[in-house]
Short mmCIF file of the C-alpha atoms (twelve columns), coordinates in Angstrom:
data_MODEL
# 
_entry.id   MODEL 
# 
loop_
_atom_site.group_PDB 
_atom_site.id 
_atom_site.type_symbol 
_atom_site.label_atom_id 
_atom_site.label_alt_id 
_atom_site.label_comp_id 
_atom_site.label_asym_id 
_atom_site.label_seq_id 
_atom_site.Cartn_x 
_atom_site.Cartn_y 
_atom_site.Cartn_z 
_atom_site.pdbx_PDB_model_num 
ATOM 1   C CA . UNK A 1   127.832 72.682  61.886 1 
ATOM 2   C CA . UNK A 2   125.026 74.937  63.222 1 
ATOM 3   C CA . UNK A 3   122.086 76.366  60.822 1 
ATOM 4   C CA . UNK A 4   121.102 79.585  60.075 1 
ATOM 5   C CA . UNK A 5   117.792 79.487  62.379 1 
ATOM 6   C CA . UNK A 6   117.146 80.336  65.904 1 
ATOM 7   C CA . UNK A 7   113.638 78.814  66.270 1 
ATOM 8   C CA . UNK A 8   111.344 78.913  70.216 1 
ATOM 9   C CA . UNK A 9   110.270 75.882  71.901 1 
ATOM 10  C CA . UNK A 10  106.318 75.204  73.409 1 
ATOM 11  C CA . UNK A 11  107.338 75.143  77.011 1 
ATOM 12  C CA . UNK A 12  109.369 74.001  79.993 1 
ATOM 13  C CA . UNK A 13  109.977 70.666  78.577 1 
ATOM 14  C CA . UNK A 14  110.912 69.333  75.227 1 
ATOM 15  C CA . UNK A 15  107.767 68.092  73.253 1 
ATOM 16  C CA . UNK A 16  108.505 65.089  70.870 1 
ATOM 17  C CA . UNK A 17  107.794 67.879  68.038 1 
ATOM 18  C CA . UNK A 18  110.065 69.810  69.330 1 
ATOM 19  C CA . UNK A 19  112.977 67.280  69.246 1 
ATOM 20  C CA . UNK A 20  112.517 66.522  65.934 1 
ATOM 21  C CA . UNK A 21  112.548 70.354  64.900 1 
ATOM 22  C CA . UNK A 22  115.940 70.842  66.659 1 
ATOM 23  C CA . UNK A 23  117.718 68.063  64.952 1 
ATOM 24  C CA . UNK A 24  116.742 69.454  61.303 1 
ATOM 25  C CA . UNK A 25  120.524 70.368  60.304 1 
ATOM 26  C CA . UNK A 26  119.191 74.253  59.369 1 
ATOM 27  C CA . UNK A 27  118.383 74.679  63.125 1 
ATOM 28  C CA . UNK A 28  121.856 76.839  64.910 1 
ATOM 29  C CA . UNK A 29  120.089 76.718  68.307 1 
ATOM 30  C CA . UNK A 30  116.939 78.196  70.560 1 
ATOM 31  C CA . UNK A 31  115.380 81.427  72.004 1 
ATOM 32  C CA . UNK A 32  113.968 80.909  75.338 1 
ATOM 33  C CA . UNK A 33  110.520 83.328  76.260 1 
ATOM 34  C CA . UNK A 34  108.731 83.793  79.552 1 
ATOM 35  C CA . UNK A 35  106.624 80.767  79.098 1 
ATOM 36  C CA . UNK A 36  110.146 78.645  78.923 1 
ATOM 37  C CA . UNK A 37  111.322 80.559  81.750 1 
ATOM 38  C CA . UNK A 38  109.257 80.197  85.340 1 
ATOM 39  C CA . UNK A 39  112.198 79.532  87.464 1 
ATOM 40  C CA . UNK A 40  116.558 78.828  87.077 1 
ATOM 41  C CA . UNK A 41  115.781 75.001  88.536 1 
ATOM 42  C CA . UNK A 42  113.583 74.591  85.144 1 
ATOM 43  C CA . UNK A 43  115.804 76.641  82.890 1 
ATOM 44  C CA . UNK A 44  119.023 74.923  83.568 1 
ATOM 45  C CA . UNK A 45  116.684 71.319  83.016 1 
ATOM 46  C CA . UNK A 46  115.421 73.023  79.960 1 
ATOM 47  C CA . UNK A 47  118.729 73.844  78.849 1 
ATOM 48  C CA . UNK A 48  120.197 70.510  79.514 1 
ATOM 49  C CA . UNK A 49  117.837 68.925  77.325 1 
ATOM 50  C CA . UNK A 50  118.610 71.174  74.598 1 
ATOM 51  C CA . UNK A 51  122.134 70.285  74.565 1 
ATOM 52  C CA . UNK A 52  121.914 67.015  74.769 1 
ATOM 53  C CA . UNK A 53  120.361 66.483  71.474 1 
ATOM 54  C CA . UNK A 54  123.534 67.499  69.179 1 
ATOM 55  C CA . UNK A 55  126.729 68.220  68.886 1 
ATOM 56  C CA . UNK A 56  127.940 70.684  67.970 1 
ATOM 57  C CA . UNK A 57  125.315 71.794  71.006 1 
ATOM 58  C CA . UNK A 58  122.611 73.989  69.836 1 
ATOM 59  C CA . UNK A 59  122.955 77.716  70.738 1 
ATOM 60  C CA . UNK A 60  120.550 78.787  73.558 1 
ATOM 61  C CA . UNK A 61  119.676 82.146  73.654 1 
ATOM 62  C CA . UNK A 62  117.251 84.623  75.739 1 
ATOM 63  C CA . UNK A 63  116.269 88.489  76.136 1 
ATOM 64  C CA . UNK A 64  118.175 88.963  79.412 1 
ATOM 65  C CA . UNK A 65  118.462 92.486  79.451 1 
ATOM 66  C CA . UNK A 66  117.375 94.099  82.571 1 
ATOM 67  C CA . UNK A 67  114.289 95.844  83.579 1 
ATOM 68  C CA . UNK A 68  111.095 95.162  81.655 1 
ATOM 69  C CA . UNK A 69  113.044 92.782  79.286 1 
ATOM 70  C CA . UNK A 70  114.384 90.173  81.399 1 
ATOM 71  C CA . UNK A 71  112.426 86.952  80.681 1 
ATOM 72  C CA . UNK A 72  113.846 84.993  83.413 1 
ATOM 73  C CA . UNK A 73  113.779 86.239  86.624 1 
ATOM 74  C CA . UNK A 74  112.871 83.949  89.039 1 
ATOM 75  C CA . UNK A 75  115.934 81.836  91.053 1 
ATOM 76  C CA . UNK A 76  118.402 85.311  89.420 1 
ATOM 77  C CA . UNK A 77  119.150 88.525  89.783 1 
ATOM 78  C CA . UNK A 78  116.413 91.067  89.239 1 
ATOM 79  C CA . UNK A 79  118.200 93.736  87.193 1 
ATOM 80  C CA . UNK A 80  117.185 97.390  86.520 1 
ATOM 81  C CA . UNK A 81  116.326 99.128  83.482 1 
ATOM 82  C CA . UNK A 82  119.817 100.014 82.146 1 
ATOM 83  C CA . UNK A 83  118.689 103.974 81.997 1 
ATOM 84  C CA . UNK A 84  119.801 103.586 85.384 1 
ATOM 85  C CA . UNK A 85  123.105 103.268 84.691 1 
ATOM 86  C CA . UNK A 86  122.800 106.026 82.792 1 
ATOM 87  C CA . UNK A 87  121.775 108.579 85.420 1 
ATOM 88  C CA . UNK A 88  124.651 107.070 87.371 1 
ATOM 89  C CA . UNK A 89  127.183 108.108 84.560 1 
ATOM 90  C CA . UNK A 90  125.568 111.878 84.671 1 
ATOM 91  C CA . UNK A 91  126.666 111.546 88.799 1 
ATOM 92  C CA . UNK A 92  129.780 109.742 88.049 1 
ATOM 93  C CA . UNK A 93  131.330 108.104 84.924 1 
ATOM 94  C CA . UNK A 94  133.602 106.017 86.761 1 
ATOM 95  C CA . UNK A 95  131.318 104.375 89.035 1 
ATOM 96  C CA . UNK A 96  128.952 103.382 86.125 1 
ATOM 97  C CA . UNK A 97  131.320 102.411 84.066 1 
ATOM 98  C CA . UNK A 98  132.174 99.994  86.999 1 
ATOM 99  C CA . UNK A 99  128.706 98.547  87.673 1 
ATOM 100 C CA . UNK A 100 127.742 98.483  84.333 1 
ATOM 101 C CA . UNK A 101 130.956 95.655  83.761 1 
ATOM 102 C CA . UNK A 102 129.699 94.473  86.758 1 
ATOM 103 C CA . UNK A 103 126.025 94.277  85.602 1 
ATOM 104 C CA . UNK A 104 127.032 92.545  82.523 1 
ATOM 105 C CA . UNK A 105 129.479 90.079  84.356 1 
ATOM 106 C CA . UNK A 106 126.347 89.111  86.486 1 
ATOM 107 C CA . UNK A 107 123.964 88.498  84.200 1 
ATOM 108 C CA . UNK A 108 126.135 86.447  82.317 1 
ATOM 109 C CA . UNK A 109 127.599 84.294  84.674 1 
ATOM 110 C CA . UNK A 110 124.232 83.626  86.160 1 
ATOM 111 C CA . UNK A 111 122.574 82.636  82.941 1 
ATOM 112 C CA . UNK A 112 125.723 80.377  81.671 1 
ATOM 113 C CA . UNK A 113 125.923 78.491  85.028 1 
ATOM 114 C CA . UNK A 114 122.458 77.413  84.214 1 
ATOM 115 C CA . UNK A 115 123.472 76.435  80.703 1 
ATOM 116 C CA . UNK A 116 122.193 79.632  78.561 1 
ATOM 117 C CA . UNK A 117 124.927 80.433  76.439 1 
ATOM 118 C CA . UNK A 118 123.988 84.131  75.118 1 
ATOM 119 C CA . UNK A 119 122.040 86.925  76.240 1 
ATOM 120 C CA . UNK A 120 120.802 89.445  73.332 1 
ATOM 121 C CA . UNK A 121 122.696 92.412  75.052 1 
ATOM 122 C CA . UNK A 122 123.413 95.213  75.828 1 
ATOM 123 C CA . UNK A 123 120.749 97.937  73.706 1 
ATOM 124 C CA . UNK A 124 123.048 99.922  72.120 1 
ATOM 125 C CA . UNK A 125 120.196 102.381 70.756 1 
ATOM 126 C CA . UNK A 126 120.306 105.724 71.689 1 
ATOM 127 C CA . UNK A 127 117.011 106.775 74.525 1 
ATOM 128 C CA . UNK A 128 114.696 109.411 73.494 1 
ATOM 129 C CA . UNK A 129 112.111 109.028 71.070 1 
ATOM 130 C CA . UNK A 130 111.401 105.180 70.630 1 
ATOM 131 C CA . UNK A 131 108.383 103.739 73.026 1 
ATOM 132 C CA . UNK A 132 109.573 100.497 72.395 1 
ATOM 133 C CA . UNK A 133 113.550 101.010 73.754 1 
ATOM 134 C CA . UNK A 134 112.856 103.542 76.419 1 
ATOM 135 C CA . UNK A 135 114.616 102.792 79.330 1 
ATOM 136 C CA . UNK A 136 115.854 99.644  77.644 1 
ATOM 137 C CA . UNK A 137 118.672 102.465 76.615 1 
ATOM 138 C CA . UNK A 138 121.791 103.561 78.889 1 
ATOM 139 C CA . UNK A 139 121.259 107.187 77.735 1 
ATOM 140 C CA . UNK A 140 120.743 109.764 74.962 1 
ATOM 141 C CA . UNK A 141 124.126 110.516 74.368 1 
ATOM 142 C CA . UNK A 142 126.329 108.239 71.719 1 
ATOM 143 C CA . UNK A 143 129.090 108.933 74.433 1 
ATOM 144 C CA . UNK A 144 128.126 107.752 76.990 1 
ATOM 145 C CA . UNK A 145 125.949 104.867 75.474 1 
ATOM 146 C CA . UNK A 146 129.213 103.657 74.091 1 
ATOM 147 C CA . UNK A 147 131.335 103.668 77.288 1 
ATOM 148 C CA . UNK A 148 128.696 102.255 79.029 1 
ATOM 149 C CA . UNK A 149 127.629 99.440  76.342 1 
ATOM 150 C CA . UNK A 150 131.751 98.989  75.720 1 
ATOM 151 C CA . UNK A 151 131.716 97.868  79.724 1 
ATOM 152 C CA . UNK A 152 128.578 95.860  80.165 1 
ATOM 153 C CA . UNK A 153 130.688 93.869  77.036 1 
ATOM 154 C CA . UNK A 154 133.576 93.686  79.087 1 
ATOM 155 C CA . UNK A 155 131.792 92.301  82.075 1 
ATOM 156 C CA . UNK A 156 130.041 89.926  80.116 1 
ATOM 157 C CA . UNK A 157 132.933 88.571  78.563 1 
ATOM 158 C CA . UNK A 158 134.474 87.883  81.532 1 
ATOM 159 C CA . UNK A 159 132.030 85.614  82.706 1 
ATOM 160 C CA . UNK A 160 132.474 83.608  79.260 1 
ATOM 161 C CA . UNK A 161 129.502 85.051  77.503 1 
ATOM 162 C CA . UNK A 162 129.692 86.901  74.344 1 
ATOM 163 C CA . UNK A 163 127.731 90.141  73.799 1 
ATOM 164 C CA . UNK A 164 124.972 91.072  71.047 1 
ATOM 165 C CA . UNK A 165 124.877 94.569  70.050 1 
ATOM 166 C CA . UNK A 166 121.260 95.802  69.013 1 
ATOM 167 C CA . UNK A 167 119.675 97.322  67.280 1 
ATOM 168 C CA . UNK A 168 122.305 98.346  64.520 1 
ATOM 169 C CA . UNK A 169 122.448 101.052 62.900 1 
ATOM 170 C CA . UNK A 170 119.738 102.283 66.128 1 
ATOM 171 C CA . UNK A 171 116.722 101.741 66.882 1 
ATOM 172 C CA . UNK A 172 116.108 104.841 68.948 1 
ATOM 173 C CA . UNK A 173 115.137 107.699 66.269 1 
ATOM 174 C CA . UNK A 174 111.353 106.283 65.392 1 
ATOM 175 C CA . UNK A 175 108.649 105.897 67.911 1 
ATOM 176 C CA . UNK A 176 107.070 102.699 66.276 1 
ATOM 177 C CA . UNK A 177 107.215 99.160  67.794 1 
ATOM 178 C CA . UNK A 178 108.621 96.619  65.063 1 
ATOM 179 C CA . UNK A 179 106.474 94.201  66.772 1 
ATOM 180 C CA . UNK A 180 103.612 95.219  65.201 1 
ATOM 181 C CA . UNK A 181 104.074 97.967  62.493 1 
ATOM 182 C CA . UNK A 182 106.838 99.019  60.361 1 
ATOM 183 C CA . UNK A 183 108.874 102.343 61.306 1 
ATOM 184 C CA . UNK A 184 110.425 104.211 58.798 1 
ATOM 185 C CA . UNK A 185 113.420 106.595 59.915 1 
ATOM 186 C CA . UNK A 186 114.143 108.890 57.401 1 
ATOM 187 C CA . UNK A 187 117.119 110.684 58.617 1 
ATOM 188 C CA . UNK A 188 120.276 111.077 56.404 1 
ATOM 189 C CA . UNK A 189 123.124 108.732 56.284 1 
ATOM 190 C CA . UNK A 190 125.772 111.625 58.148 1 
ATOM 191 C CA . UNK A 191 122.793 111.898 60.667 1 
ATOM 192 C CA . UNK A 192 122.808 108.295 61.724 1 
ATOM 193 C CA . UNK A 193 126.552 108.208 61.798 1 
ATOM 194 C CA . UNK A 194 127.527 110.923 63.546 1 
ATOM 195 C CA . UNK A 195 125.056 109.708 66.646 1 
ATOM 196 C CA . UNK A 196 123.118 106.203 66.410 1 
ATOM 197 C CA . UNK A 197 126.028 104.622 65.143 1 
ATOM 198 C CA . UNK A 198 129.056 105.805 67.038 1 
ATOM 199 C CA . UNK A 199 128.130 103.338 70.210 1 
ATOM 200 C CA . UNK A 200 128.159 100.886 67.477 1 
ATOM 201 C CA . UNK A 201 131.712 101.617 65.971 1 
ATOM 202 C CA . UNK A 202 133.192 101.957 69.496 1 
ATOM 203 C CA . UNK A 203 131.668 97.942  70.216 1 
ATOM 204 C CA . UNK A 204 133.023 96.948  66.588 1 
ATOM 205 C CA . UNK A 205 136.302 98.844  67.290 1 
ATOM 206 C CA . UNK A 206 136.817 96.826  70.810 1 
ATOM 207 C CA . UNK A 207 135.777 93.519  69.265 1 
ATOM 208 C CA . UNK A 208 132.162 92.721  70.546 1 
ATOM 209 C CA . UNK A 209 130.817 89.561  68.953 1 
ATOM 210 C CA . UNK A 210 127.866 89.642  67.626 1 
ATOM 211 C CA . UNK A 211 125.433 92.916  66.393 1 
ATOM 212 C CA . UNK A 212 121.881 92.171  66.096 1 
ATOM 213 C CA . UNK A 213 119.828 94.270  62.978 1 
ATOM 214 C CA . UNK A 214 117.038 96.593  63.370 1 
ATOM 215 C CA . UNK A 215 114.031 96.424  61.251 1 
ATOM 216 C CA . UNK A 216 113.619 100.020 61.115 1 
ATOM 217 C CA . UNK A 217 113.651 101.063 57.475 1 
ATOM 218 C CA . UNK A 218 115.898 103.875 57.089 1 
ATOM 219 C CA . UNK A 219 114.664 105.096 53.938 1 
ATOM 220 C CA . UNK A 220 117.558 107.627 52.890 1 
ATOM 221 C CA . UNK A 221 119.960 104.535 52.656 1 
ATOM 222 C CA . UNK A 222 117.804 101.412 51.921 1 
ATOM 223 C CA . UNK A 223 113.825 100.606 50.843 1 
ATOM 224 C CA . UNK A 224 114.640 97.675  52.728 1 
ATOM 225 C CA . UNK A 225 114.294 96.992  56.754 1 
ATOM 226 C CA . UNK A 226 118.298 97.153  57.864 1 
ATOM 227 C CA . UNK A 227 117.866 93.660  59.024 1 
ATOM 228 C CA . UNK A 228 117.135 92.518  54.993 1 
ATOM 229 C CA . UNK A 229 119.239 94.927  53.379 1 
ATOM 230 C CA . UNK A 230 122.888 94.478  51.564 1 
ATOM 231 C CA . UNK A 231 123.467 98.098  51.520 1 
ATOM 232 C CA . UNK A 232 123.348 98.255  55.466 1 
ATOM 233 C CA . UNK A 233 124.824 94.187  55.761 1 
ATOM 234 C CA . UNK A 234 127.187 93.944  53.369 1 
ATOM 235 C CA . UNK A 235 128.444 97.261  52.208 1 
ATOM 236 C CA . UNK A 236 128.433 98.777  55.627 1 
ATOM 237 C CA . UNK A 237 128.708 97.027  58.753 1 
ATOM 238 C CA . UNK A 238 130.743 94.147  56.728 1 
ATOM 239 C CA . UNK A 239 133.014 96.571  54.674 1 
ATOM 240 C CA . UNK A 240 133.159 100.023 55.569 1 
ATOM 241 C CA . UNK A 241 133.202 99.590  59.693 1 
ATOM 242 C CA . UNK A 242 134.869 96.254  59.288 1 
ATOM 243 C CA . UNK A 243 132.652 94.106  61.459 1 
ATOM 244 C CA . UNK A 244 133.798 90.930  61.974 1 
ATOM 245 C CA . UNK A 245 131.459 88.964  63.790 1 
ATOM 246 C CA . UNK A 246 128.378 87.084  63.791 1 
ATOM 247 C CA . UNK A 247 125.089 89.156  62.699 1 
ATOM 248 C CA . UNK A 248 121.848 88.353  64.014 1 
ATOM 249 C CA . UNK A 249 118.378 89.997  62.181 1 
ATOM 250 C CA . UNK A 250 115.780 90.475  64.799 1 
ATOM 251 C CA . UNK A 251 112.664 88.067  64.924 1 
ATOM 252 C CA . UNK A 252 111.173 87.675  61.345 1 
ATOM 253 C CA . UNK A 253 108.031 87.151  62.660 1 
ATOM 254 C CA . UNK A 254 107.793 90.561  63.934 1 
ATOM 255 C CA . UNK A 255 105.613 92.876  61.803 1 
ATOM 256 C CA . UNK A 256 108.266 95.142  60.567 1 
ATOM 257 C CA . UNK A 257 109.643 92.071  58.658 1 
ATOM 258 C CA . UNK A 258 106.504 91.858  56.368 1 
ATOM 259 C CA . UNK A 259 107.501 93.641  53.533 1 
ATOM 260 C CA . UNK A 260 107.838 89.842  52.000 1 
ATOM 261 C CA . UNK A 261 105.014 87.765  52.555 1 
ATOM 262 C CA . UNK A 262 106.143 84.251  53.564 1 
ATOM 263 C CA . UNK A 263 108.806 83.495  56.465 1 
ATOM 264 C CA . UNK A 264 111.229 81.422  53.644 1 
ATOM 265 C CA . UNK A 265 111.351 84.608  51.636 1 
ATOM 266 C CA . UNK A 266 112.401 86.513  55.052 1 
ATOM 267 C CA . UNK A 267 114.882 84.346  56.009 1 
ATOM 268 C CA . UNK A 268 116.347 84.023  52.204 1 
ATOM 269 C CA . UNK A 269 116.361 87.727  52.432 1 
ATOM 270 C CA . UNK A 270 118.350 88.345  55.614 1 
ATOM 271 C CA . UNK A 271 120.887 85.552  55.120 1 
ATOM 272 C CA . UNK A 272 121.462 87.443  51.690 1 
ATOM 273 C CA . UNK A 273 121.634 89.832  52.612 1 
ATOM 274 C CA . UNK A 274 124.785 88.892  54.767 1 
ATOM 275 C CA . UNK A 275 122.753 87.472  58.086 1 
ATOM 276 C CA . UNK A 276 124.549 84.485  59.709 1 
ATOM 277 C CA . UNK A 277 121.945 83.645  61.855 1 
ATOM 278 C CA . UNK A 278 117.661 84.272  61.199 1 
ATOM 279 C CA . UNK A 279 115.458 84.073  63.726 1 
ATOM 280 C CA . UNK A 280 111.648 82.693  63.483 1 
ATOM 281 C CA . UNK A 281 109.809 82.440  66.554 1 
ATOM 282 C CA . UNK A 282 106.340 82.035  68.146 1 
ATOM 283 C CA . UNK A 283 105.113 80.535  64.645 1 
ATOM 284 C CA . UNK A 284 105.975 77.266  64.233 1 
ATOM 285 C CA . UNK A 285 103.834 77.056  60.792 1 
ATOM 286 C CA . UNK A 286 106.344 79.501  59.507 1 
ATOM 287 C CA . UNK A 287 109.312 77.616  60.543 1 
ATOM 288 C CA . UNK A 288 108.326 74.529  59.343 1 
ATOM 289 C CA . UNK A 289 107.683 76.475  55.754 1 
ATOM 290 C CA . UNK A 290 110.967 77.125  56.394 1 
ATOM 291 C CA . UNK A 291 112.155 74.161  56.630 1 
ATOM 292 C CA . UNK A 292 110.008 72.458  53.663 1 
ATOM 293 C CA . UNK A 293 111.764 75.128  51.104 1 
ATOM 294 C CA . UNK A 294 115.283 75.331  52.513 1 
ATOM 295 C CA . UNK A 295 117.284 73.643  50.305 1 
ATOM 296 C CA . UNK A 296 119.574 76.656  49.397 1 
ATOM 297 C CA . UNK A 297 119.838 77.898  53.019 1 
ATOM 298 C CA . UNK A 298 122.752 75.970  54.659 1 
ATOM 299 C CA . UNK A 299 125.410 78.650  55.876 1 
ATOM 300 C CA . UNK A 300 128.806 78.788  53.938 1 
ATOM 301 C CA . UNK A 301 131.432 77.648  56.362 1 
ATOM 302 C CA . UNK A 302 132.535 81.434  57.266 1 
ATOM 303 C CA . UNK A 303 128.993 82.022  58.598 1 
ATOM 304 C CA . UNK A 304 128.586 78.850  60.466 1 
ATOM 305 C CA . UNK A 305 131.765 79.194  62.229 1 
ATOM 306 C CA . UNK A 306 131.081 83.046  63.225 1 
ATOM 307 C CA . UNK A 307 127.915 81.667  65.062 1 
ATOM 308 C CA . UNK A 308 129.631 78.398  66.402 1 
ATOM 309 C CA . UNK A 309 132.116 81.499  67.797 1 
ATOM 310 C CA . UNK A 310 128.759 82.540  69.999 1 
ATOM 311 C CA . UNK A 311 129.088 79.008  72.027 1 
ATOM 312 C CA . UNK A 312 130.716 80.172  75.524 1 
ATOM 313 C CA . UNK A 313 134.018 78.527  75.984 1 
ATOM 314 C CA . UNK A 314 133.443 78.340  79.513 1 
ATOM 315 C CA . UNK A 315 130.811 78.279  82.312 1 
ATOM 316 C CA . UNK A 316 131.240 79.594  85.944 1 
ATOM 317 C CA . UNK A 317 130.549 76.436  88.495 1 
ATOM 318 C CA . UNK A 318 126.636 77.170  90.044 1 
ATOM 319 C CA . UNK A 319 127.586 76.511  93.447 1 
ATOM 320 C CA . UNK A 320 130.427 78.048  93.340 1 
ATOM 321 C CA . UNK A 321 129.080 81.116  91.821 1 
ATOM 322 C CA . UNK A 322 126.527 81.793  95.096 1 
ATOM 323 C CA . UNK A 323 129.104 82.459  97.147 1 
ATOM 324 C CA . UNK A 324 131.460 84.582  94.807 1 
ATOM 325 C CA . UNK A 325 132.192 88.094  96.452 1 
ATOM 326 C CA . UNK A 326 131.603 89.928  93.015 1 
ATOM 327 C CA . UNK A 327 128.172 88.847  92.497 1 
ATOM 328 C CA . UNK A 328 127.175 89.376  96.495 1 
ATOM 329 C CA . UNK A 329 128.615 93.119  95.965 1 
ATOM 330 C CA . UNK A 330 127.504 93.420  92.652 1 
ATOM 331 C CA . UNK A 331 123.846 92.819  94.109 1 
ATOM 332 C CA . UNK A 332 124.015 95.052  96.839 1 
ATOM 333 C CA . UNK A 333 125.233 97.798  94.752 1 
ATOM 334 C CA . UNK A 334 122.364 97.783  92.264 1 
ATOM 335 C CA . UNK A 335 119.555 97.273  94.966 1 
ATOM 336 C CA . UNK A 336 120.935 100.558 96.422 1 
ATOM 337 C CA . UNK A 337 120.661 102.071 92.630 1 
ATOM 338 C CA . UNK A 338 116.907 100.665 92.116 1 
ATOM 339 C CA . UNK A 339 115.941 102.145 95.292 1 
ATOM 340 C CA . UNK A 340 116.976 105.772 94.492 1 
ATOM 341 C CA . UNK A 341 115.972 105.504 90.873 1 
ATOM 342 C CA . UNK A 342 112.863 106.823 89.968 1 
ATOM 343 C CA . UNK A 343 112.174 103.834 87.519 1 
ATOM 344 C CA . UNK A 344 110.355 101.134 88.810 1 
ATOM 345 C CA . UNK A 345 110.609 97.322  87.695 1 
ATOM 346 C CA . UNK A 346 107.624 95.397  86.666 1 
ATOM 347 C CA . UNK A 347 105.794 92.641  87.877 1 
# 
């Protein structure tokens, strides 16, 4: 059975301290960062070595999103900012939708043939005001966020990966980084639904896996971060829009998550709030906290088999994949839509 916690590792290879952190039974599996990341020869090492210490296999996860949030990009496709996409579907709706599946079936099948198994994506949030999403966003509109968030799903899923929708219920209506301060969104309830939420309910209506929480506050509904609160959890996602699937909070480490003062009181909070899986990263004080004062976090068996339900139940074959047709076009196609964009990629 996997844990509740997604912890990091301290680099390209497995430190003895970091073996004996991923065997503790409350560990589900492992966020990968730049400094795991160099190259695909050392990720798909990396990843190896991750699996081979359990079984069930530990979930391996990364930010894999395109653009400026793409933590591995050497030995893979460089992908753009998905606001590219979204000018596309302002040209033409049908040929976005079709290189966003595309997109989506690319990243994934690169990333599983090298043993990652999920990919926090697509950003569901709405662009517009938020500094921190940006052109992390497919658009402003819910409409066209949806379609084109429904078919980066799509694509993704048929390469074997499952898709994370973030940041629910939207991330996009506050400025603030949850990095490092706490944003407060104070817009009605109606407000939220009848735009931040509706890419959300089109993903939950066409079965997408897994929705990660913001930590936005949204004060007219909760005093509580969404990612730590029952009323958005439970009462909402779980039984009024009849979400199914695994739910991921965002990094408790991250500022906006200070509201309680100690990482076990985060974690307690989000898996009672109805989490199934918390992650703690870049602190490995905090998880080990955890991990001293955990005795009432093991999942109930519901929750540990919605994140066991992340694990990809297949993985295309590496060699095989270099010479596939789709990702040869696929690559052509979005070199031609980074160099008429007018965003630029980093680094």
């Amino acid at each position: 059975m996997l844990g509740p916690l997604l912890v990091d590792v301290e680099g390209t290879q497995l430190t003895a301290a970091d073996r004996e952190l991923l065997k503790h039974p409350l560990v589900g599996g492992v966020i990968l960062f730049a400094r795991n990341t160099p190259d695909a020869e050392t990720v798909a090492a990396l990843a190896g070595e991750i699996h081979a210490l359990r079984e069930p296999q530990l979930l391996i996860a990364i930010d894999q999103e395109g653009g400026r949030v793409q933590r591995l990009r050497d030995g893979v496709t460089r992908l753009p900012p998905m606001a590219l996409l979204g000018e596309l579907w302002d040209d033409d709706r049908d040929a976005a939708r079709a290189l966003a599946r595309d997109t989506g079936w690319l990243m994934a099948a690169e990333l599983l043939a090298l043993g990652v198994d999920l990919s926090f994506a697509p950003v569901v949030d709405l662009g517009g005001r938020s500094c921190v999403i940006g052109d992390r966003a497919f658009h402003r509109r819910p409409d066209a966020v949806g379609e084109l968030a429904l078919a980066f799903r799509r694509g993704m899923n048929e390469a074997g990966m499952r898709a994370v929708a973030k940041h629910f219920p939207g991330h996009g209506g506050v400025p603030g980084d949850t990095h490092v301060e706490r944003p407060v969104d104070r817009r009605r309830y109606a407000d939220l639904a009848q735009a931040d939420m509706k890419p959300f309910e089109r993903l939950i209506d066409n079965g997408v896996s897994a929705i990660m929480m913001s930590h936005v506050v949204y004060s007219e509904v909760s005093a509580e971060p969404a990612s730590l609160s029952r009323r958005w959890i439970h009462e909402i996602l779980r039984t009024d829009l009849h979400f199914e699937g695994a739910i991921v909070a965002d990094d408790l480490s991250m500022d906006a998550a200070g509201m309680l003062s100690t990482a076990l009181a985060r974690v307690r909070a989000a898996l009672d709030a109805g989490c199934d899986l918390a992650p703690v990263c870049n602190h490995r004080e905090a998880v080990e906290s955890v991990l001293d004062g955990a005795d009432s976090l093991f999942p109930a068996p519901a929750s540990a088999l919605r994140s066991a339900r992340l694990l990809p139940e297949q993985r295309p074959d590496r060699n095989a994949l270099g010479s596939d047709p789709r990702l040869r076009a696929t690559r052509e196609s979005l070199s031609r839509l980074m160099e008429q964009g007018p965003f630029k990629l980093e680094g």
